[in-house]
KEPAPA-386262 format. One record per residue: x, y, z of N, C-alpha, C in turn; residue in three letters. Coordinates in steps of 0.001 Angstrom, whole numbers, padded with zeros to 6 digits, always signed. Example, Ala and Ser with C-alpha at 12.3 -4.5 7.8 and 13.67 -1.06 7.14 Angstrom:
+013190-005690+007800+012300-004500+007800+013200-003300+007800Ala;+012850-002250+007080+013670-001060+007140+012900+000030+007870Ser;
//
This chain:
-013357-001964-013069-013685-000822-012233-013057-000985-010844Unk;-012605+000149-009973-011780-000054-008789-012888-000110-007661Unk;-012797-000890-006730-013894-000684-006051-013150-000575-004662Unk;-013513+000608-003541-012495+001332-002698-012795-000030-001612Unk;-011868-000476-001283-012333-001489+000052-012147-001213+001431Unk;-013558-001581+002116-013829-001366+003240-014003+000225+003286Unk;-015132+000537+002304-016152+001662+002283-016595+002558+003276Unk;-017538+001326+003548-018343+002093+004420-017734+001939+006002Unk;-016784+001299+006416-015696+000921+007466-015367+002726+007718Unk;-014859+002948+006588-013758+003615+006433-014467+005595+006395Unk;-015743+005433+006178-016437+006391+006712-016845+006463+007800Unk;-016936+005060+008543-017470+005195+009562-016263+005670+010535Unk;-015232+004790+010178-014274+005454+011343-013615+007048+010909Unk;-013669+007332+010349-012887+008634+009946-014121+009704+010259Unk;-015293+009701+009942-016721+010086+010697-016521+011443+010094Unk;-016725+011791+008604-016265+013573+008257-017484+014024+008287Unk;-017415+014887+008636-018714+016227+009134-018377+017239+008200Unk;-019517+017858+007847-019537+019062+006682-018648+019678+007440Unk;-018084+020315+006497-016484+021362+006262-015463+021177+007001Unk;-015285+019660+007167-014038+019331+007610-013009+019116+006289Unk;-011813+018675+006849-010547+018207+005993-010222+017146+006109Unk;-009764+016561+005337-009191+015140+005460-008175+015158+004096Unk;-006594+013990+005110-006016+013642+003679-006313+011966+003260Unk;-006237+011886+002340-005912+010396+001832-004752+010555+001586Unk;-003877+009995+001988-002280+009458+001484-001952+008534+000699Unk;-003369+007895-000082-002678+007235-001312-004106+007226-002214Unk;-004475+008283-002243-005887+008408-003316-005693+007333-004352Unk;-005143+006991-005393-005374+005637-006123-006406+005833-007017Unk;-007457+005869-007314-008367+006195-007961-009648+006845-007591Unk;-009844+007370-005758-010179+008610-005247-011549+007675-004975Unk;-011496+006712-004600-012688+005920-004714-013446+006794-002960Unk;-011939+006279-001981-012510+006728-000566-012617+008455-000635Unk;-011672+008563-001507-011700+010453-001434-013445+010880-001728Unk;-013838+010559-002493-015253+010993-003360-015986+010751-002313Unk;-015841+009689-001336-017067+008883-000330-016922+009962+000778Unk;-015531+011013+001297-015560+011463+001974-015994+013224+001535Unk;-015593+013606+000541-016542+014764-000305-017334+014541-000565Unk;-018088+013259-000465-020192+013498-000169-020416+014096+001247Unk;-019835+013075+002336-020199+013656+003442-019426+014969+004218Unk;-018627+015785+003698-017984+017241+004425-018541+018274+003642Unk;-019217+018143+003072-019984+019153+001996-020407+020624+003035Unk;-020630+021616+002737-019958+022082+001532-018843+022322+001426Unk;-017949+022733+002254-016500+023270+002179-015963+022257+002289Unk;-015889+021491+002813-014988+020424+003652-013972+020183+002140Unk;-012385+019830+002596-011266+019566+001394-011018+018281+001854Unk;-010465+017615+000764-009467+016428+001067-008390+016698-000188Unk;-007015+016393+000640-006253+016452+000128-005548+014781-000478Unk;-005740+014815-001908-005661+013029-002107-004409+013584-002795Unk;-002802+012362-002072-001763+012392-002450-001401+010753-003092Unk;-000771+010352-003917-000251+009483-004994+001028+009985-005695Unk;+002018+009019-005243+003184+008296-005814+003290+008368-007389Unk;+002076+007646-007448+002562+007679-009052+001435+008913-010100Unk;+002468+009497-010955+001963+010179-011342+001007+010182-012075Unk;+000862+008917-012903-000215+008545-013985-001460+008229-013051Unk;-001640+007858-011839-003095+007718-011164-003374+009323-010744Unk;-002774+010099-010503-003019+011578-010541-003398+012207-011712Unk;-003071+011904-013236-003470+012189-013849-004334+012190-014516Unk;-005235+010650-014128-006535+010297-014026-007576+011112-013834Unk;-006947+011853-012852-008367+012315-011445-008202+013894-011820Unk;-009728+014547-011601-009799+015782-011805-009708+016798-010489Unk;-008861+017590-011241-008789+018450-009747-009459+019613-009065Unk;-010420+019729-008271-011480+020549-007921-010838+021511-006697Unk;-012213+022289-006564-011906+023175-005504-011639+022389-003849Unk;-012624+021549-004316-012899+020552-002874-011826+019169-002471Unk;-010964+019212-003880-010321+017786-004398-009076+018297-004499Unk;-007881+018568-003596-006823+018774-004219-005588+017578-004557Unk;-005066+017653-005771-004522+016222-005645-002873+016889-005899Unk;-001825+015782-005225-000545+016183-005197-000139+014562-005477Unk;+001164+014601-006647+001823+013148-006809+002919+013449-005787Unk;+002959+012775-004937+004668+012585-003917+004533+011106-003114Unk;+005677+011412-002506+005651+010365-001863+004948+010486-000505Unk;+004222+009617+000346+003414+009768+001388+004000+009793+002842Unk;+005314+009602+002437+006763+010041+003538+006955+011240+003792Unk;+007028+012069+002694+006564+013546+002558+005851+014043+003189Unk;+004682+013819+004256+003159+014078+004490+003970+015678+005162Unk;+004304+015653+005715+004113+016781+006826+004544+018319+005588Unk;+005540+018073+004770+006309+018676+004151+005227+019680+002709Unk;+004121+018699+002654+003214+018574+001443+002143+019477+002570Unk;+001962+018763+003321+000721+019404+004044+001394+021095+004248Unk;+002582+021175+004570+002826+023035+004731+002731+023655+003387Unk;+003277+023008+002352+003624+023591+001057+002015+024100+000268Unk;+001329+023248+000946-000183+023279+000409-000856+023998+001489Unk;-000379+024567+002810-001459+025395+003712-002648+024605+003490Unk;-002167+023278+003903-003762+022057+004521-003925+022325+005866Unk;-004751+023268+006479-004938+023090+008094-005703+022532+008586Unk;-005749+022330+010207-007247+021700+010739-008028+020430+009796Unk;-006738+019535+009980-006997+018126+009329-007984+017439+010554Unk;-009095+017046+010217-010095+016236+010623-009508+014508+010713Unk;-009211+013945+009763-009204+013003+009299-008033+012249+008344Unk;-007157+011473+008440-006052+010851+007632-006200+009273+007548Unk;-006315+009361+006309-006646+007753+006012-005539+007187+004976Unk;-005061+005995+005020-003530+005511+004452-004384+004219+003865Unk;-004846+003675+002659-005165+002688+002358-003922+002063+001464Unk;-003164+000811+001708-002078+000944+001833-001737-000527+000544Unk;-003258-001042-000285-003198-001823-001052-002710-001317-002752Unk;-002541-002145-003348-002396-001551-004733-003602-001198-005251Unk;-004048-000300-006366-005065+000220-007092-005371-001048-008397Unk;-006589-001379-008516-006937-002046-009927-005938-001772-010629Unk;-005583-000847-011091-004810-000134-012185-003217-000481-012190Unk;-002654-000445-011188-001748-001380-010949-001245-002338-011744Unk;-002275-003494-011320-002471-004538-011297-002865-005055-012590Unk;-004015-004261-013394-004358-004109-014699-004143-003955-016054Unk;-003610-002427-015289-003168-001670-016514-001777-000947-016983Unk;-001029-000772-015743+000370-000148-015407+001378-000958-016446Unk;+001285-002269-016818+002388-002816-017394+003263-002793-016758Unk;+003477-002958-015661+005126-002391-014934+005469-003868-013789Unk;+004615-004518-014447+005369-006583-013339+004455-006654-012288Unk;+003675-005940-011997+002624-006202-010502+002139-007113-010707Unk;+001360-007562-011282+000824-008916-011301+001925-010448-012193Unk;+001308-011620-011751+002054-012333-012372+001209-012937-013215Unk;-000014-012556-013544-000733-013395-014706-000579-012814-015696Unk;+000448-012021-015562+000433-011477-017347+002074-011332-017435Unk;+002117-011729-018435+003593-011298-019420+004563-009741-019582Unk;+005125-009153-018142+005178-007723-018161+006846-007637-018101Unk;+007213-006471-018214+008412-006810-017907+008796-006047-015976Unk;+010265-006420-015551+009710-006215-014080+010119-004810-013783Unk;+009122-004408-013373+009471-002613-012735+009275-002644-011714Unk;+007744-002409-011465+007176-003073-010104+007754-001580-009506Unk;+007918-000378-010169+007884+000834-009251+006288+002037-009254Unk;+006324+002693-008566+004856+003308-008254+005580+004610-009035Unk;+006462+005284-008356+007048+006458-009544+008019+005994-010344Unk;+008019+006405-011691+008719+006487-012312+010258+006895-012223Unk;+010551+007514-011856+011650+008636-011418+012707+007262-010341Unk;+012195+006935-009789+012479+006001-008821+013768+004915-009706Unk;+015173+005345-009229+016015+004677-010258+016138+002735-010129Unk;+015539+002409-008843+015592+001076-008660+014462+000347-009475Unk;+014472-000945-009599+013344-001657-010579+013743-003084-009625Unk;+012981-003711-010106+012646-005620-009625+013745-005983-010888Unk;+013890-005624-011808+014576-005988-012639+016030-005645-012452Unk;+016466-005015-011809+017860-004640-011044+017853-005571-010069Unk;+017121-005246-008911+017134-006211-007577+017420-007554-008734Unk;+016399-008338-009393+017289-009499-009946+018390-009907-010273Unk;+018424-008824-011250+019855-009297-012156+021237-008552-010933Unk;+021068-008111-010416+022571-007321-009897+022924-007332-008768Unk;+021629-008034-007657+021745-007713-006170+022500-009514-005649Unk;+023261-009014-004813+023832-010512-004361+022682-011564-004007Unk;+023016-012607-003785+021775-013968-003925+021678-013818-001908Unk;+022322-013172-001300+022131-013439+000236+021704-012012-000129Unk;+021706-010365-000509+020244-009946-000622+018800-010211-001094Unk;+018995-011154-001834+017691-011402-002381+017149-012339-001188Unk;+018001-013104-000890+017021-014359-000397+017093-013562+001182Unk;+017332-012640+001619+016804-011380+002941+015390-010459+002462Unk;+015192-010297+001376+014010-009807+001273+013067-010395+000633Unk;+013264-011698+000243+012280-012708+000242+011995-013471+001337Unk;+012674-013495+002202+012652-013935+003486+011812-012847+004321Unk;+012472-011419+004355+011763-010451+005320+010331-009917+005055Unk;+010736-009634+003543+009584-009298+002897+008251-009990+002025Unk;+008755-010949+002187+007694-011830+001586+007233-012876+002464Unk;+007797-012995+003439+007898-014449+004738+008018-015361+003828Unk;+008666-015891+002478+008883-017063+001818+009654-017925+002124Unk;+009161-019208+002280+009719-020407+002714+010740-020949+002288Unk;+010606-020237+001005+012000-020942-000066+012601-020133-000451Unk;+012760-019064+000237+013442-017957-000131+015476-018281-000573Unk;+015872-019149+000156+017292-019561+000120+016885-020146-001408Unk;+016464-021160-001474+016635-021819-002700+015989-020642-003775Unk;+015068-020140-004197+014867-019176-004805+016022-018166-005463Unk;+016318-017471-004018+017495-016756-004213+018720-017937-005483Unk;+019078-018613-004681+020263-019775-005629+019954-019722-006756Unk;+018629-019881-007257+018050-020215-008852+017876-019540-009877Unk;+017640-018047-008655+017658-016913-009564+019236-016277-010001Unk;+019795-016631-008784+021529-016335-009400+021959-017136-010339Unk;+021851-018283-010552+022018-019586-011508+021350-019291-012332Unk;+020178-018419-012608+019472-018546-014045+019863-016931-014917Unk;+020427-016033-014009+020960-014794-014647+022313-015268-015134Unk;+022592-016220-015038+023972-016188-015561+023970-016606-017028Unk;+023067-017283-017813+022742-017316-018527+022162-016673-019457Unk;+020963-015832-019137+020049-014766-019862+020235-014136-018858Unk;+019283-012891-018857+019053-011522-017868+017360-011673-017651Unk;+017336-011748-016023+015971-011853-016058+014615-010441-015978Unk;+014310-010663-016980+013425-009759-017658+012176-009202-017410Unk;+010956-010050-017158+009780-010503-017561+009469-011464-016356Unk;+008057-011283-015889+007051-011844-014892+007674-013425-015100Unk;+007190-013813-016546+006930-014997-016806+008165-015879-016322Unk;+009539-015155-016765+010879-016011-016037+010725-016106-014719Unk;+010139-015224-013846+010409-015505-012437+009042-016731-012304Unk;+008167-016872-012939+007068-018310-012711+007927-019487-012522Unk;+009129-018996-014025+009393-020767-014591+010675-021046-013509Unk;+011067-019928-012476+012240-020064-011758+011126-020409-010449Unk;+010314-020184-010288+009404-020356-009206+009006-021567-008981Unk;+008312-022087-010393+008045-023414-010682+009219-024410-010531Unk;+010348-024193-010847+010883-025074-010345+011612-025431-009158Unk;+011695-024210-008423+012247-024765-007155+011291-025063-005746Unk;+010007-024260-006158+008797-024434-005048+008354-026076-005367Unk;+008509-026574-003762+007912-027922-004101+006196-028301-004532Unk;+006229-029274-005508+004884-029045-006036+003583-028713-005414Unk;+003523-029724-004364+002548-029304-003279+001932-027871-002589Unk;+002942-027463-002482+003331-025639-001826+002748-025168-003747Unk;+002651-025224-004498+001950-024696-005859+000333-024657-005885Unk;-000206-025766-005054-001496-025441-005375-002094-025251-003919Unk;-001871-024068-003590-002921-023791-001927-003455-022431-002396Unk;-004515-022160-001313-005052-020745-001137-004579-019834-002093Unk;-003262-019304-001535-002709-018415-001946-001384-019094-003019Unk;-001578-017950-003873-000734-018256-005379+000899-018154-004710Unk;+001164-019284-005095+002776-019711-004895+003797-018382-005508Unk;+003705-017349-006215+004260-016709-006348+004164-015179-005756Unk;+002899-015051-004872+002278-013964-004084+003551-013308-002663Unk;+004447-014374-002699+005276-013759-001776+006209-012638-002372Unk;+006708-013598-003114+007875-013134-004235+007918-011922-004557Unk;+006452-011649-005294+005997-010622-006343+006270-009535-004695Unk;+005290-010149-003778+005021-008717-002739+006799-008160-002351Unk;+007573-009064-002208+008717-009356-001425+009305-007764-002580Unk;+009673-007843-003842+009959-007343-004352+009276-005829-005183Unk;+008465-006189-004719+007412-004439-004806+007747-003644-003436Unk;+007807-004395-002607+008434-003826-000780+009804-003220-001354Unk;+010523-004108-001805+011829-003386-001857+012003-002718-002482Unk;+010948-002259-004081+011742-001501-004858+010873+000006-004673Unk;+010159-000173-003666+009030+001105-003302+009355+001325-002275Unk;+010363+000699-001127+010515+001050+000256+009594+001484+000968Unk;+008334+000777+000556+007369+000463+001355+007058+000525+003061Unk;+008157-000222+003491+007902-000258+005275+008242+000595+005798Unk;+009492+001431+004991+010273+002256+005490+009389+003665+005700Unk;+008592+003780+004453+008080+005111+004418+006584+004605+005168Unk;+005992+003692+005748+004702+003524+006625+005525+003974+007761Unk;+006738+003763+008154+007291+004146+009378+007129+005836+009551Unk;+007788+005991+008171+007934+007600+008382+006839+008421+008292Unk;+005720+007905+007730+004224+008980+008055+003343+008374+008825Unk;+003207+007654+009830+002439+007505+011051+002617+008287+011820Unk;+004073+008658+012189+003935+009582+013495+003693+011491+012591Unk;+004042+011625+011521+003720+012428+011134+002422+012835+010904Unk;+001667+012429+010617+000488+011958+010299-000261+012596+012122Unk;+000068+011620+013054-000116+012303+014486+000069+013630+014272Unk;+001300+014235+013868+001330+015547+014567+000567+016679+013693Unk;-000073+016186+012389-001157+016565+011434-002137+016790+012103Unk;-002849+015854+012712-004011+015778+012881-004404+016741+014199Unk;-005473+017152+014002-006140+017919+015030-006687+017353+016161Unk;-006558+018189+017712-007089+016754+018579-008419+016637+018097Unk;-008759+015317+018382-010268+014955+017927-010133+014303+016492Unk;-009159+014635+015839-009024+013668+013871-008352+012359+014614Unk;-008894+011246+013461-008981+010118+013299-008208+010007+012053Unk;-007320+008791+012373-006063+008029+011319-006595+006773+011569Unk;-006967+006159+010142-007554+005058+009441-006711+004633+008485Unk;-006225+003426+009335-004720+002695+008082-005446+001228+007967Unk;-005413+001059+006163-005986-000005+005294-004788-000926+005410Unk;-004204-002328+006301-002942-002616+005324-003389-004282+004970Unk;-002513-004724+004067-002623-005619+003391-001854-007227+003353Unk;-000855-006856+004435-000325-007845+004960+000062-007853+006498Unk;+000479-008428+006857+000969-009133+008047+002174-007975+008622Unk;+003186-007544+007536+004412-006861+007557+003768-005518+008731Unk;+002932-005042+007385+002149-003737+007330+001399-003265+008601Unk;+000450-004378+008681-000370-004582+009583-000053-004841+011066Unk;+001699-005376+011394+002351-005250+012573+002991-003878+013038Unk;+003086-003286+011660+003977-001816+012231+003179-000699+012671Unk;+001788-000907+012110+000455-000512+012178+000415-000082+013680Unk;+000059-002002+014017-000367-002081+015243+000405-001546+016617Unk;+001509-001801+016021+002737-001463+017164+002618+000165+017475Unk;+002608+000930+016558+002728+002451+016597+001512+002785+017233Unk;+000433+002192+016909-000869+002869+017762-001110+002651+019046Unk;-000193+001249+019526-000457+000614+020664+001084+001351+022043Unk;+001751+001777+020719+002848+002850+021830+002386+004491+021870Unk;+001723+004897+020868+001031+006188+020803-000063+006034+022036Unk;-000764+004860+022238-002070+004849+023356-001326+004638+024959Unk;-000106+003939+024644+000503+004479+026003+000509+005814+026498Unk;+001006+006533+025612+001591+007315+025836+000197+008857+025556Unk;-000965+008279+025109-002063+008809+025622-002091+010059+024673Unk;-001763+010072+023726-001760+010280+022346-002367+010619+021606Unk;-003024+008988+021689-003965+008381+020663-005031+007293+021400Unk;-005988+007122+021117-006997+006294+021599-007468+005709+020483Unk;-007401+004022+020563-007198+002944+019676-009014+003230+019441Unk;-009320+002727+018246-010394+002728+018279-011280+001468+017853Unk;-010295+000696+017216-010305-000952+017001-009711-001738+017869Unk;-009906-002667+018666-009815-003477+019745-008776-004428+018524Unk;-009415-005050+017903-009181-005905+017018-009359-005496+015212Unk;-008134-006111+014314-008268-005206+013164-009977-005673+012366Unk;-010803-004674+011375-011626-004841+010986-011287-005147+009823Unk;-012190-006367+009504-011769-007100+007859-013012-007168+007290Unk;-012963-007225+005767-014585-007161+004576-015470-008544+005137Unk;-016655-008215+004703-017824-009420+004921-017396-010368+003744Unk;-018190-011219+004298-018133-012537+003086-019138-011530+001696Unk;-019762-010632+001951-020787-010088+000651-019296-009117+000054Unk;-018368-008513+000877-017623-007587-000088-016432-008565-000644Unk;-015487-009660+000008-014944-010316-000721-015667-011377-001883Unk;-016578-011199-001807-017707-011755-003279-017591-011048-004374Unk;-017727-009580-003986-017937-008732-005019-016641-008203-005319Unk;-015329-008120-004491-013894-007751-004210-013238-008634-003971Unk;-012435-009895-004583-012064-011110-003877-010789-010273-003162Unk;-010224-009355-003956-009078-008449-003671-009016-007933-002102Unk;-010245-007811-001653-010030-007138-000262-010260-008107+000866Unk;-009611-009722+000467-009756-010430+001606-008642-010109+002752Unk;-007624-009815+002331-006590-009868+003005-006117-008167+004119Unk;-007671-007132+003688-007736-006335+003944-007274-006091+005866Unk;-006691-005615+006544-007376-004748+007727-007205-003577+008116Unk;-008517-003039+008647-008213-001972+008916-008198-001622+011253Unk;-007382-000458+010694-006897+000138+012378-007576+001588+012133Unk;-008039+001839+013690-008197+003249+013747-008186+003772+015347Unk;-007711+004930+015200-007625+005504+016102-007453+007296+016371Unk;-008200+007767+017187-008213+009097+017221-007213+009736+018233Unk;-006945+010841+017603-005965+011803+018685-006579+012570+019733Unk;-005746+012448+020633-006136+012881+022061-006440+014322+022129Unk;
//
């Protein structure tokens, strides 16, 4: 079951009042959407948008619930095409969905045997399985480096060019046994899973991930109504700097008024019940 992280955070800062609007820009399995159509009742809309089309097809579409698959780069373009006005509220939770991770088959996780896609739409002609087999070994080891902050990104890169020359790399499981052998043993058993860079490094690139958080923040601003609140979930360090940077040049410039001093992360009771949302934080801030 998906469980939306940082819940009740995430009502609190977005604060919807009956018959307001709000978008989610990556509904996922509508966990925060539903939490915010309890409280805007009766009219109040949210507009929940998703990338990939199969988590849209999940979800039922109501009077109160409108759902659109695009990309969340799109925002401004989606919001006219749909006559969404007098947005209250925009919230970007910016982690992968259970489902993902679960059920997609498409390389997101590395505990299972998948082959590598690692894309959110379909349509999307790039794959992890291209970036492997075809991209030079000084691109790879730049976005294992940029995108993953991996330590061994040079040697990585080398091993993976040295091991396509042989077979074509396919499948989760080859990038372990290329992992396993060039990560020194030690660096294998900490905190975090020795292959958690990698995997992220290469879901960044084949989703252009940073690129499109760039392109709907400030859009996203010129959405919102003065007085709506933008509530961004992110999940790493990458995410979570471009975050910070944009809200902290928007509050110069008097904009936006930060509404987190410092980012807000889950209790020890929700990473119990969510180990998934340790790495959570969230930012918020309202328009001027």
């Amino acid at each position: 079951m998906h469980i939306p992280v940082l819940q009740k955070e995430v009502i609190k800062y977005l604060d919807p009042k009956p018959n307001e609007n709000f978008i989610d820009c990556t509904v996922g399995e509508a966990g925060h959407s539903l939490a915010i159509l309890e409280n805007n009742v009766p009219k109040g809309k949210v507009l929940g948008i998703d990338w990939d089309k199969n988590q849209i097809s999940k979800l039922k579409q109501t009077e109160r619930l409108i759902l659109i698959s695009d990309n969340f780069s799109n925002l401004k373009e989606i919001v006219k095409k749909e006559k969404f006005n007098s947005v209250s509220g925009i919230l970007l939770d910016l982690g992968m969905s259970s489902g993902h991770l679960e059920e997609s088959g498409r390389g997101f996780s590395f505990l299972k045997k998948e082959p590598l896609d690692m894309r959110y739409d379909l349509e999307n002609p790039l794959t992890a399985e291209k970036i492997l087999n075809y991209w030079s070994e000084s691109e790879i080891e730049r976005i294992l480096k940029e995108y993953g902050e991996e330590k061994f990104s040079r040697q990585i890169a080398r091993e993976i060019v040295e091991q396509r020359k042989f077979r074509p790399i396919k499948n989760t499981v080859q990038i372990i046994e290329i992992l396993k052998k060039v990560i020194p043993f030690k660096y294998q058993h900490q905190r975090i899973h020795f292959a958690t860079r990698t995997f992220q490094a290469l879901r960044i690139a084949v989703n252009s991930e940073l690129n499109n958080l760039k392109q709907v923040l400030p859009q996203a601003v010129e959405i919102l109504s003065p007085g709506g609140r933008l509530v961004v979930i992110s999940f790493h360090s990458l995410e979570d700097r471009i975050v910070k940077n944009f809200l902290k040049e928007r509050s110069e410039t008097e904009e936006l008024k930060i509404l987190t001093k410092k980012p807000i992360g889950p209790g020890q009771k929700e990473i119990k019940i969510n180990p998934r949302s340790r790495s959570a934080k969230l930012r918020a801030a309202i328009k001027s």
